[in-house]
C-alpha positions as CSV (number, residue, x, y, z in Angstrom):
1,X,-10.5,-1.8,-51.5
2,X,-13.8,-2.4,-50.8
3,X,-17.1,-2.2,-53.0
4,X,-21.0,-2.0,-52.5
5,X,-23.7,-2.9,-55.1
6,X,-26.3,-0.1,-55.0
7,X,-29.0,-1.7,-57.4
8,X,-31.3,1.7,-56.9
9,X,-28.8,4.3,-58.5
10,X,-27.0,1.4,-60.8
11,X,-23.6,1.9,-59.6
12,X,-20.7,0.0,-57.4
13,X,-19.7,2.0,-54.2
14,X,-16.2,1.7,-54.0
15,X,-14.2,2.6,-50.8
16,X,-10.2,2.8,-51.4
17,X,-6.9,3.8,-49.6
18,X,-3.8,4.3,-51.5
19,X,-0.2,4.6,-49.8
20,X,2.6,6.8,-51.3
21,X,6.2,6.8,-50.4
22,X,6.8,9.3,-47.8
23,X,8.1,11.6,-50.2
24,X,5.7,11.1,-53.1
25,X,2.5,14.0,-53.3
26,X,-1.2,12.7,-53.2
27,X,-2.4,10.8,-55.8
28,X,-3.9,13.4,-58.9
29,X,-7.7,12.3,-59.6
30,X,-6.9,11.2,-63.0
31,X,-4.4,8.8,-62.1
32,X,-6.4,7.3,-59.7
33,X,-9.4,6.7,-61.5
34,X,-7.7,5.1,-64.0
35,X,-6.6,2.9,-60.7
36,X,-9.6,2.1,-59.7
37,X,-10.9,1.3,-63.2
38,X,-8.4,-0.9,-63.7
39,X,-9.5,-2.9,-60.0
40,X,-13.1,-3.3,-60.9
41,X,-12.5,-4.1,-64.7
42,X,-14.7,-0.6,-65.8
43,X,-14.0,1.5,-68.4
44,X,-13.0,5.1,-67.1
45,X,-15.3,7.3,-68.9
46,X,-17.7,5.2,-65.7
47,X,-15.4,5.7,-63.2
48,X,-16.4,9.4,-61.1
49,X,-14.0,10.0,-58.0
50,X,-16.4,11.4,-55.3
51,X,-13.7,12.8,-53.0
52,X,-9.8,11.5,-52.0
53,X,-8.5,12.7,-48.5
54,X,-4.5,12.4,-47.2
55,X,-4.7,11.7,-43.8
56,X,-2.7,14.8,-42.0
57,X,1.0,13.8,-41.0
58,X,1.0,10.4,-43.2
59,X,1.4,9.5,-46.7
60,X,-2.3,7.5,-46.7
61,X,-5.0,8.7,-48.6
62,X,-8.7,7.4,-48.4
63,X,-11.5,7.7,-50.8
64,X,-14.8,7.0,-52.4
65,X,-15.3,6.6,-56.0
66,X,-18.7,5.1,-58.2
67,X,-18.7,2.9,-60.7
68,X,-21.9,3.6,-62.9
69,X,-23.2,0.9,-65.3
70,X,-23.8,3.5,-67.9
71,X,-22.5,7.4,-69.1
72,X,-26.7,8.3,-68.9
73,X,-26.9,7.2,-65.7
74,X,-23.9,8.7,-63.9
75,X,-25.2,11.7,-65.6
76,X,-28.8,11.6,-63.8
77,X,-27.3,10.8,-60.2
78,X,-23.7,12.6,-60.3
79,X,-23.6,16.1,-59.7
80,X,-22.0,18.6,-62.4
81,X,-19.2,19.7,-60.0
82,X,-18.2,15.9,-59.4
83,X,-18.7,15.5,-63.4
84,X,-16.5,17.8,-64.0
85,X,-13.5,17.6,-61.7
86,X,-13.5,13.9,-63.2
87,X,-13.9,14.4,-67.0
88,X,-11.8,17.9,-67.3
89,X,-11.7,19.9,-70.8
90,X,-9.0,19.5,-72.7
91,X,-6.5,23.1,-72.9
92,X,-8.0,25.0,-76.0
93,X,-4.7,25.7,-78.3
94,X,-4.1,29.2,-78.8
95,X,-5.7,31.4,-81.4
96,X,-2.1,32.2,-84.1
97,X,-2.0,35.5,-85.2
């Protein structure tokens, strides 16, 4: 793991690979957010996975996530799509009859 200080957008850069057992699936975002929180001693809610890739034919993946010094601020830089693939809803429970 390695990180960058970006003093412009407030954030930490942070450049990650994670290896699975060869029959273990790739990492869900979640999971590894809370990883990565964990590694840079963040809370999650400032954690935003930008993207995770498994390398074809191996069980290595490789990614980027940004650590934001504040909610406001990751909410200025990070884009909705990225927002909200790291922050999903919560499964509405359905309506009774």
């Amino acid at each position: 793991m390695s990180t960058k200080e970006n003093s412009l957008l407030k954030r930490k850069e942070v450049s990650f690979t994670i290896t699975q057992g060869p029959k273990e699936k790739t990492p869900k975002r979640l999971d590894t957010k809370r990883a990565v929180a964990n590694a840079v001693q963040a809370k999650e809610s400032m954690v935003y996975i930008k993207y995770m890739e498994t390398l074809t034919g191996t069980n290595i993946t490789n990614g980027v996530a940004n650590v934001y010094k504040s909610v406001e601020q990751a909410q200025v830089v990070e884009p909705e799509y990225i927002r909200k693939r790291n922050n999903p809803e919560k499964p509405k429970e359905e309506a009774q009859v």
